[in-house]
C-alpha positions as CSV (number, residue, x, y, z in Angstrom):
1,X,17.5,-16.1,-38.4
2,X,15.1,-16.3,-35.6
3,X,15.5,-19.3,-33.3
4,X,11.6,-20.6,-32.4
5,X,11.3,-22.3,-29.0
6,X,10.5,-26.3,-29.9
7,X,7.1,-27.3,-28.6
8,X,7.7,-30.1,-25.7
9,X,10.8,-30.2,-24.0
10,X,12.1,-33.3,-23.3
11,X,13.6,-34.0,-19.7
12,X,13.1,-31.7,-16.5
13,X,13.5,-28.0,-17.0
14,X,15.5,-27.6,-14.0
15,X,18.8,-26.6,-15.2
16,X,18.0,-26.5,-19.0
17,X,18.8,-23.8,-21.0
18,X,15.4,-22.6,-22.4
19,X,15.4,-20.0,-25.0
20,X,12.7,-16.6,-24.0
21,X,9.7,-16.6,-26.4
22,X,11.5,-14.0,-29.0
23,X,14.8,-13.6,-27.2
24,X,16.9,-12.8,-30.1
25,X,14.5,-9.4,-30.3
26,X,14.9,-8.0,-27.4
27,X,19.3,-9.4,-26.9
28,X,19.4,-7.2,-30.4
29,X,17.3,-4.3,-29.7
30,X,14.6,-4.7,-32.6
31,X,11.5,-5.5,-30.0
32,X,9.3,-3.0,-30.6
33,X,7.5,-0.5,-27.9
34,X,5.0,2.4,-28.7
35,X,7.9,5.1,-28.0
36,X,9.3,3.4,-31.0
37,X,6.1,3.6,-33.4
38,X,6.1,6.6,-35.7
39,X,3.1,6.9,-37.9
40,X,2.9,9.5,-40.8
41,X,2.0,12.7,-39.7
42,X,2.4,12.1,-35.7
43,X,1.6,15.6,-33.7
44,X,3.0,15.4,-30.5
45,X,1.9,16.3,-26.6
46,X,3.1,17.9,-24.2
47,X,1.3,18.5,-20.9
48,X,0.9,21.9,-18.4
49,X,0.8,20.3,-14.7
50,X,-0.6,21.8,-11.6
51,X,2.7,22.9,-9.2
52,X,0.0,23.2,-6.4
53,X,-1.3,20.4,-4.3
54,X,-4.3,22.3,-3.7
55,X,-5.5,25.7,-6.1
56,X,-8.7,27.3,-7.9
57,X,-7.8,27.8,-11.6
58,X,-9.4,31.6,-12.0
59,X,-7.8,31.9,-15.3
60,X,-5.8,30.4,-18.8
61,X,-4.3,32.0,-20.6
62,X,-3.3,30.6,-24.1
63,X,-2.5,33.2,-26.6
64,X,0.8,32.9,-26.9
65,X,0.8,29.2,-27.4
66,X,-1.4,28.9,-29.8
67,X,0.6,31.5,-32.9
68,X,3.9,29.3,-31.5
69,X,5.8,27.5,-34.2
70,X,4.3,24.1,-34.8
71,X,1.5,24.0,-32.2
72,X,-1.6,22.6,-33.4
73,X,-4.0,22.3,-30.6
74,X,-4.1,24.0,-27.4
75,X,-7.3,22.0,-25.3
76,X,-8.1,23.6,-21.8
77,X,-10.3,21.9,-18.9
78,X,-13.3,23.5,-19.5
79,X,-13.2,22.5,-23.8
80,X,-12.1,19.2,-22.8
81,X,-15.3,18.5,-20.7
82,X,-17.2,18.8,-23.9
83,X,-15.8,16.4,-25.4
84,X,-15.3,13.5,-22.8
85,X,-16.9,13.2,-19.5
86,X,-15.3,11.9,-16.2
87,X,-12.9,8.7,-16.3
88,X,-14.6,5.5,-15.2
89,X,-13.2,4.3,-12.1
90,X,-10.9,1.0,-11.7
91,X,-13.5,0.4,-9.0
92,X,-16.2,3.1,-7.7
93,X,-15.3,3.4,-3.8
94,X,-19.1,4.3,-3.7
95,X,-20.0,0.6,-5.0
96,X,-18.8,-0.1,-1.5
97,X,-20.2,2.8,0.8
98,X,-17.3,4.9,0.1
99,X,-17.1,8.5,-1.6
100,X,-17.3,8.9,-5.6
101,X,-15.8,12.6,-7.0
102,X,-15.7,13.0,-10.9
103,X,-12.5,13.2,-12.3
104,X,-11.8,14.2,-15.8
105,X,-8.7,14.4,-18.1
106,X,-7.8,17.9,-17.4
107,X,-8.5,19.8,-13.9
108,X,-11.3,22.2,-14.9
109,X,-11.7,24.2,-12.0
110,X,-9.4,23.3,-9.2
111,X,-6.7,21.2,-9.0
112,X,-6.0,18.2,-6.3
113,X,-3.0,17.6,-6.4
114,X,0.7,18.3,-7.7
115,X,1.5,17.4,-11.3
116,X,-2.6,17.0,-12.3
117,X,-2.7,18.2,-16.2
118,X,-4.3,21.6,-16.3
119,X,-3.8,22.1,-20.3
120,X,-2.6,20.2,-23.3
121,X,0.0,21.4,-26.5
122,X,-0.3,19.7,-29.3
123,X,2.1,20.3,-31.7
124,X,4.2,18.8,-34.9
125,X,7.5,17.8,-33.1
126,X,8.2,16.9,-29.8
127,X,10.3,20.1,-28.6
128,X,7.8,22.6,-30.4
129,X,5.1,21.0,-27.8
130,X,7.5,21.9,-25.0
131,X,8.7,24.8,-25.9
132,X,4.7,26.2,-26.0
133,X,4.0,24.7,-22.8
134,X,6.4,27.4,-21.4
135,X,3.7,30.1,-22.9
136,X,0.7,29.2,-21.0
137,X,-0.1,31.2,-18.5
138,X,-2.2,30.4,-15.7
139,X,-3.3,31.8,-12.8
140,X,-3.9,29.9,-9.7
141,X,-5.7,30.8,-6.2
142,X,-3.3,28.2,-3.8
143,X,-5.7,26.5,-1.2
144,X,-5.2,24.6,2.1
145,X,-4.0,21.2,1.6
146,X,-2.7,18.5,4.0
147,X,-0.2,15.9,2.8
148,X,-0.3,13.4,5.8
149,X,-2.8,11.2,6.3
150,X,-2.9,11.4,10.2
151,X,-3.3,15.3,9.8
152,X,-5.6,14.7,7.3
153,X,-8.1,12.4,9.6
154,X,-8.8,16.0,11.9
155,X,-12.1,17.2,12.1
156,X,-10.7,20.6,10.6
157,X,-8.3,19.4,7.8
158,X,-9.1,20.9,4.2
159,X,-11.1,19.4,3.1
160,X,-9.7,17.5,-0.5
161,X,-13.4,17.5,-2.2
162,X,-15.7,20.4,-0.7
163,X,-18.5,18.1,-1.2
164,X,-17.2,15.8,1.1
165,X,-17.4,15.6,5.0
166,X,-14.4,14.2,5.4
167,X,-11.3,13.3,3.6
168,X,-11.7,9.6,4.4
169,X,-12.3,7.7,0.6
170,X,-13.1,4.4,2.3
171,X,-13.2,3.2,5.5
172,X,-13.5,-1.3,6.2
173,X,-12.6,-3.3,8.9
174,X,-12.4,-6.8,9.3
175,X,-11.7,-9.9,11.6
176,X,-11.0,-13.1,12.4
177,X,-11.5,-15.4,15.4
178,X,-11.7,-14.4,19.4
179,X,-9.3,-11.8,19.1
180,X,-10.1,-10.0,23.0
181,X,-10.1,-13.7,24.2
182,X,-6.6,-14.1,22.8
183,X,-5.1,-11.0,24.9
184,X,-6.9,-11.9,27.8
185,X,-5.4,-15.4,27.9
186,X,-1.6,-13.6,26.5
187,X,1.2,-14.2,28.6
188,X,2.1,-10.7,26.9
189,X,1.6,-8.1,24.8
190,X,2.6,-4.7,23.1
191,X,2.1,-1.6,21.3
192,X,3.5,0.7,18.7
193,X,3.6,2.3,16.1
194,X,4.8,1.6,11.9
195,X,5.1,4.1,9.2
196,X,6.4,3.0,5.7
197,X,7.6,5.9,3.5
198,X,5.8,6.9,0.1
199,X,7.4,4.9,-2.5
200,X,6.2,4.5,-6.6
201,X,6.9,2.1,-8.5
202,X,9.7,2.7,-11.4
203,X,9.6,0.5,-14.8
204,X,12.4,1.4,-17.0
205,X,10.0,1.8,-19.7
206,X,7.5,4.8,-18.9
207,X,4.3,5.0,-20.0
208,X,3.6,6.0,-24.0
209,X,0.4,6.5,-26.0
210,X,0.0,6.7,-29.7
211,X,-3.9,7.2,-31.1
212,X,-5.3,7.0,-34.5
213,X,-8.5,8.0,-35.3
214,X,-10.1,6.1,-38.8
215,X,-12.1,9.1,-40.3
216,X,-14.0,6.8,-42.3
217,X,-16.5,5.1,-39.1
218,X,-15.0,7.0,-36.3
219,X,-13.1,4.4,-34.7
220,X,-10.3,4.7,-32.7
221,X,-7.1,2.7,-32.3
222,X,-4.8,3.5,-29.8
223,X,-1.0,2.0,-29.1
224,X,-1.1,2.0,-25.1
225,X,1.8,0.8,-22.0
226,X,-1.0,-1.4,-20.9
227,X,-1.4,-4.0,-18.2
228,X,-5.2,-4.3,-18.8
229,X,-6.5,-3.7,-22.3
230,X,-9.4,-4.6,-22.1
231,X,-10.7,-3.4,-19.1
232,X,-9.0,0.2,-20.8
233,X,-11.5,-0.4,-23.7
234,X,-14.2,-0.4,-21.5
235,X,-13.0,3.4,-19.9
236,X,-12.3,4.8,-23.1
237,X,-15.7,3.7,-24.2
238,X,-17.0,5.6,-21.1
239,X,-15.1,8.4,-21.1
240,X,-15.5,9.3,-24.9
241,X,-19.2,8.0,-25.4
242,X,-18.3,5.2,-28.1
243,X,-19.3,2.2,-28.2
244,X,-16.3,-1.1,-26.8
245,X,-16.5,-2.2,-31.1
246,X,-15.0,0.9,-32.2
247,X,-12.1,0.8,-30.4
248,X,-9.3,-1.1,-30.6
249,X,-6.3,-1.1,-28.3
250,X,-2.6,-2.6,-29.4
251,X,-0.5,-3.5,-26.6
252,X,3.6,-4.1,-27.6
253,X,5.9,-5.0,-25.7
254,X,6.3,-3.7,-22.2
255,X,9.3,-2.7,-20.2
256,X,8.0,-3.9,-17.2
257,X,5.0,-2.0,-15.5
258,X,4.5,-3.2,-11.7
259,X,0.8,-1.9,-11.4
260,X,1.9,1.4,-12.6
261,X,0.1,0.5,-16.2
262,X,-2.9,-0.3,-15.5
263,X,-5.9,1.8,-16.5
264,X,-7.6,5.1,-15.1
265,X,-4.9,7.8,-15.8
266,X,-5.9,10.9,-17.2
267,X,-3.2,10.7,-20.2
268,X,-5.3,7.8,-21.7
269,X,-8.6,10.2,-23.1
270,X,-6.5,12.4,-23.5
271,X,-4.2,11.7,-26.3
272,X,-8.0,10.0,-28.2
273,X,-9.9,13.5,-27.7
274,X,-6.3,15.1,-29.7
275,X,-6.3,12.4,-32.2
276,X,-10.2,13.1,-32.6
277,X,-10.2,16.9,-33.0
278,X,-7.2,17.2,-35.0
279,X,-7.6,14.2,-37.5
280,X,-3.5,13.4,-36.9
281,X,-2.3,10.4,-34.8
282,X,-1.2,11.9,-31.8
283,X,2.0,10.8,-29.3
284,X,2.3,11.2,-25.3
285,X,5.9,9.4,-24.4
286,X,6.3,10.0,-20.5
287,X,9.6,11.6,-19.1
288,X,11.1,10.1,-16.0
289,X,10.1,13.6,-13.8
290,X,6.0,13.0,-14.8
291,X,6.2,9.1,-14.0
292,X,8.0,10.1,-10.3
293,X,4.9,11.9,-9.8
294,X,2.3,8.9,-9.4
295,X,1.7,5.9,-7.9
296,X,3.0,7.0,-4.5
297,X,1.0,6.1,-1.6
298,X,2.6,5.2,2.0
299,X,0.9,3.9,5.2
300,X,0.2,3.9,9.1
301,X,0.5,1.3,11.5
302,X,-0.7,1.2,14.7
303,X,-0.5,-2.6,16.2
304,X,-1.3,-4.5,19.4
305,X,0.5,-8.2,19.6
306,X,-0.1,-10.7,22.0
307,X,1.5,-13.6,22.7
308,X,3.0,-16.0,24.7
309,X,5.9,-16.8,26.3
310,X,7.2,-19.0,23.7
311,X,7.4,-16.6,21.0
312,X,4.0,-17.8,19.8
313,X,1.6,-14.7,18.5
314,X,-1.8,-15.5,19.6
315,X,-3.0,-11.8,18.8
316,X,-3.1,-8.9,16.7
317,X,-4.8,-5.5,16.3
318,X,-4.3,-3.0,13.6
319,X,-5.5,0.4,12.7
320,X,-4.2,1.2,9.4
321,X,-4.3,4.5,7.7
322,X,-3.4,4.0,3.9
323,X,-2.4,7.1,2.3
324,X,-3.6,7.1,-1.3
325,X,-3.5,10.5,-2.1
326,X,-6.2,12.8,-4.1
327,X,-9.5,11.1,-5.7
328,X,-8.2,9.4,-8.7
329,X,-10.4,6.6,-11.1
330,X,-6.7,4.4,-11.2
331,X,-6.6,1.8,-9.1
332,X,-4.6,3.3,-6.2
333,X,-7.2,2.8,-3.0
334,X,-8.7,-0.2,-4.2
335,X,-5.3,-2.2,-3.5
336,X,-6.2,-1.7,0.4
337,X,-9.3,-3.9,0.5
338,X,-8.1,-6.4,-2.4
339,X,-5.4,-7.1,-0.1
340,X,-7.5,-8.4,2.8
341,X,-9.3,-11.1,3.1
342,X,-13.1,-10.8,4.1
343,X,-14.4,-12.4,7.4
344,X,-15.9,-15.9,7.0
345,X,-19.4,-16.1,6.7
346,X,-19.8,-12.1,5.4
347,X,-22.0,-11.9,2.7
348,X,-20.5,-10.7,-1.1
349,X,-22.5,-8.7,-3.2
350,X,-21.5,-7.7,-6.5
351,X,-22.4,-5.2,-8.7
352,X,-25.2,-5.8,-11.1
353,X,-26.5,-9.0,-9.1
354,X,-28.5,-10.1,-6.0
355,X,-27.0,-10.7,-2.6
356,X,-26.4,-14.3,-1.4
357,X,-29.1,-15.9,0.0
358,X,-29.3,-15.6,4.2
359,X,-32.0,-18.0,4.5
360,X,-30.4,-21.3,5.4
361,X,-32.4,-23.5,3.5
362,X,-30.8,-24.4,0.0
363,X,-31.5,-21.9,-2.6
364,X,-33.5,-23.2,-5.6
365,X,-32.0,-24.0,-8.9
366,X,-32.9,-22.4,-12.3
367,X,-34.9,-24.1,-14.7
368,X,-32.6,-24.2,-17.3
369,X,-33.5,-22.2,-21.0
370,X,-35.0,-24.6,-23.7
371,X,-32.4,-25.6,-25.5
372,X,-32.8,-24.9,-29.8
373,X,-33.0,-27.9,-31.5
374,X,-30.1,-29.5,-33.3
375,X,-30.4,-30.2,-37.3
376,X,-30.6,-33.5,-38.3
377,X,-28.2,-35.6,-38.3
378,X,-26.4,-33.2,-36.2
379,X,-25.2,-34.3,-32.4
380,X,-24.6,-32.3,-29.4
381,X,-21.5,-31.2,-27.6
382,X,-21.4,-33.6,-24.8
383,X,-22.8,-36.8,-27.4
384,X,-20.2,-36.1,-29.5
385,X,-17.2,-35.7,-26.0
386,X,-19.1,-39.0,-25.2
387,X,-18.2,-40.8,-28.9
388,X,-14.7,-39.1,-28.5
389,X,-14.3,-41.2,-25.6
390,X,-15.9,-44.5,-26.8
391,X,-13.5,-47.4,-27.6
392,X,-12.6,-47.4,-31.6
393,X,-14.6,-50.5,-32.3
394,X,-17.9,-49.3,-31.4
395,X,-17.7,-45.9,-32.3
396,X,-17.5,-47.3,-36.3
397,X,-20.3,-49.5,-35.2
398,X,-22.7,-46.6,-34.2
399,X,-21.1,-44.3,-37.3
400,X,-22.5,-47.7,-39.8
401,X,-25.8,-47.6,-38.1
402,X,-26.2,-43.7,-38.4
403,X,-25.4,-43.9,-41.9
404,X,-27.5,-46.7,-42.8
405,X,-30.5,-44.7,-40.5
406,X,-31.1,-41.3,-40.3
407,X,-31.1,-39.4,-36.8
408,X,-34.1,-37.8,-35.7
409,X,-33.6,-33.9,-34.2
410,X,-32.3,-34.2,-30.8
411,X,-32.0,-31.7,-28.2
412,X,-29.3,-31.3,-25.8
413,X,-29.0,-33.2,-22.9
414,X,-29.3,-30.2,-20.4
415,X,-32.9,-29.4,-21.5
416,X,-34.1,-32.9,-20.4
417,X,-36.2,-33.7,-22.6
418,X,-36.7,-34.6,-26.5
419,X,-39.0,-32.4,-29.3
């Protein structure tokens, strides 16, 4: 039988031998993940990738796919935009003065970068999705491309988005105390240069998609590797014009995910659009070679110290260039400024709501909304936290008076005042 953790452990926990919160699942391999859910009637995907970094798609060519044994569903770029538009961002570098680009599910006329899906098999096992993937056909015009970020900061780099002028997503600085005074006073200082290698992040579980479509409102449920469901709710609801209550995502177990699960991959409308056109649940499980492919980023260094003759650092500069790759709506340039802290004193503005006041005088408060009367008899939240904390005695002596008088409406306290 399953052994259930007792609520309040009695002594320190250092050194105790507490039991994981449904151990004996995972020590006997019956925890479940979505590569393990198999509804009735599953059609599974199976994804064409881009093998360029940088190409024009001038042509598709599905036929042969589509009369393959099993295959349901071939979906292309161009059909897909009519069904889903671009993929919310994690965060819009344009929210911050940076550069927006629309990205979609599948590349529908160009391709950014190596492994982007260009089409999608659906079919009713597995290898019948792959073995139609090997039928499409496409034909690609290869473009200029630049894979370092130094190169990529020329004036005449391609250029990643044509609409751009630059390949520069966002640029932010930021600083903290007299930094020139503190190399002017140094006892020393020096230069150089740090470069740290792309790297990804690797969870043994990849990621894995199952969704259902209710035919009877519309909705949507889908089984999703997720780090954030909620916030995914919210993209889905974007991307596939639906409204946040008619969809519903179910989160298992996870086999660990190290930022690598969190929304904004193009996988995620992807599988719902299938699941919507074909009426079947549809299944995306992630091999090892597609998950290699993302989440790499690497970065730049270049670095002034100063300091003294103790060892003591009294100085730095640093001129970072953070590699992050093609436009993409996960979360992958928005680390860089989450990461650092803002000057003191900088004004914040958020999306949606006024700046902070600059005038130094103390902003004015709200009046706050009139509050709806209570029903008689009927007390407010903070009277009845005050009676909770009254001593026994008189709390029975005010519940004998209010039963031998009957309360008048009150409002709550925050409004002030009484009707």
């Amino acid at each position: 039988m399953r052994e259930h953790i007792q609520a309040g452990l009695k002594g320190p926990y250092k050194g105790a031998r507490i039991k994981k919160l449904n151990g004996d699942q995972f020590v006997t391999g019956q925890a479940p993940f979505v590569a393990d859910l198999n509804l009735p009637g599953t059609l599974h995907l199976a994804i064409v990738r881009s093998p360029h970094p940088h190409a024009r798609i001038r042509g598709v060519d599905t036929s042969a796919a589509e009369q393959a044994r099993g295959v349901v569903k071939v979906l292309t770029g161009i059909e897909a935009k009519h069904y889903t538009g671009p993929i919310p961002h994690f965060i819009d570098p344009a929210v911050y003065g940076g550069k927006h680009a629309d990205i979609y599910c599948l590349a529908v006329e160009k391709t950014l970068y190596v492994g982007q899906p260009v089409v999608a098999i659906v079919a009713t096992t597995r290898q019948d999705a792959r073995a139609a993937r090997e039928l499409i056909k496409i034909d690609y015009e290869p473009l200029p491309y630049v894979v370092d970020a130094e190169a990529a900061l020329e004036p005449d780099a391609p250029r990643v988005v044509e609409q751009w002028d630059d390949n520069i997503v966002f640029r932010f600085g930021f600083n903290g105390g007299n930094v020139e005074e503190a190399f002017r006073n140094a006892d020393h200082s020096l230069k150089g240069s740090l470069r740290i290698q792309r790297y990804s992040s690797q969870p043994i579980e990849t990621r894995a998609y199952v969704a259902v479509v209710n035919k009877i409102d519309d909705s949507l449920t889908l089984h999703a590797t997720a780090q954030n469901p909620h916030p995914l709710r919210n993209v889905l609801a974007g991307a596939l014009n639906l409204p946040e209550n008619r969809i519903r995502i179910i989160v298992p177990n996870l086999g660990g995910a190290f930022g690598l699960k969190m929304h904004g991959h193009p996988e995620e409308p992807l599988v719902c659009i299938l699941a919507r056109l074909t009426g079947c649940p549809v299944k995306w499980v992630e091999d090892r070679q597609d998950c290699l492919l993302i989440g790499a980023r690497e970065q730049t260094h270049h670095f002034e110290v100063a300091f003294n003759n103790d060892g003591r650092v009294v100085g730095l500069k640093d001129r970072l260039n953070g590699n992050v790759g093609s436009p993409s709506p996960a979360p992958g340039w928005a680390k860089w400024p989450a990461q650092r802290a803002l000057p003191a004193g900088r004004p914040v503005q958020r999306r949606g709501r006024r700046p902070a006041r600059a005038s130094p005088e103390a902003p004015k408060c709200r009046r706050p909304p009139p509050a709806r009367p209570l029903e008689p008899g009927r007390r407010s939240r903070s009277a009845i936290s005050r009676a909770r904390r009254a001593p026994p005695a008189p709390r029975q002596a005010a519940a004998a008076r209010r039963r031998r008088t009957p309360s008048p409406p009150r409002c709550s306290p925050a409004a002030g005042r009484r009707p």
